[in-house]
C-alpha positions in Angstrom: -57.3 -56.3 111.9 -60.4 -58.3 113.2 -63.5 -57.0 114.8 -64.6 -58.4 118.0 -67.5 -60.3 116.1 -64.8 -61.6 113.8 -62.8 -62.8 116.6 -65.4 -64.0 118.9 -67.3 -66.0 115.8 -63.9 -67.7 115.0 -63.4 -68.6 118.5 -66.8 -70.0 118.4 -66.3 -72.3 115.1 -62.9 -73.5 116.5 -64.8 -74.5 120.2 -67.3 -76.4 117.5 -64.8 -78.4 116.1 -63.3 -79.3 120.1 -67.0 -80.0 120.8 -67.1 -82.1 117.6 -64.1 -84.3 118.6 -65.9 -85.3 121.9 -69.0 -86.5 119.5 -71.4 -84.1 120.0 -72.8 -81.5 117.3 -73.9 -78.0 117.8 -75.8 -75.7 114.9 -73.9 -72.9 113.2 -73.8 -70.0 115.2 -74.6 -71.8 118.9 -73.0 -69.4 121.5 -70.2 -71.3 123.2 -69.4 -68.2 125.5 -72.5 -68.4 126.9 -72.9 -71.8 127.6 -73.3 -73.6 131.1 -72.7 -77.0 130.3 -69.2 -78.4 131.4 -68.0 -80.0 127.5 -69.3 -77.1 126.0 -67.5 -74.4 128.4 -64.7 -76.7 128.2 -64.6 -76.3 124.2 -65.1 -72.2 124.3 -61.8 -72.6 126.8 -60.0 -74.5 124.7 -60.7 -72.1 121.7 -59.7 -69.2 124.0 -56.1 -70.7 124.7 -55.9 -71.6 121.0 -56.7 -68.0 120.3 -54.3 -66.9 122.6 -51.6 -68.9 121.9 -52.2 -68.5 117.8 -53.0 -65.4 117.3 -51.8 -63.7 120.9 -55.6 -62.3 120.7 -57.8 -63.3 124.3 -61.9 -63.7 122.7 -62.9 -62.8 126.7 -61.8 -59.5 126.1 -63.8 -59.1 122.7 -66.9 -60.9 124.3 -66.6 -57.7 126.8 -66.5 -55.5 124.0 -69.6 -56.5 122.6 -71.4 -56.6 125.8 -69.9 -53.0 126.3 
């Protein structure tokens, strides 16, 4: 079973790679959840269906977790 952290980092590495196919670069670690710009929010969305749809896991309920 995955921790939050777990699930909310690999959310964040697959929203890297949909940031990555639009040509733009993020470090390791960047936050995708918390960001404000429309490609990136657009990428942590996209990772969230994947997530979803793979893995029948939603990362906005583990982000609430860790904020808890």
């Amino acid at each position: 079973m995955r921790t939050d952290r777990e699930i909310v980092n690999q959310t964040n590495d697959v929203a890297r790679m949909l940031y990555r196919l639009r040509g733009y670069d993020v470090p390791i670690g960047y936050k995708f959840e918390l960001a404000t710009h429309p490609h990136e929010r657009e990428a942590w969305e996209g990772a969230c269906n994947a997530q979803i749809i793979l893995t029948e896991t939603d990362p906005r309920d583990a982000v609430s977790n860790l904020e808890d």
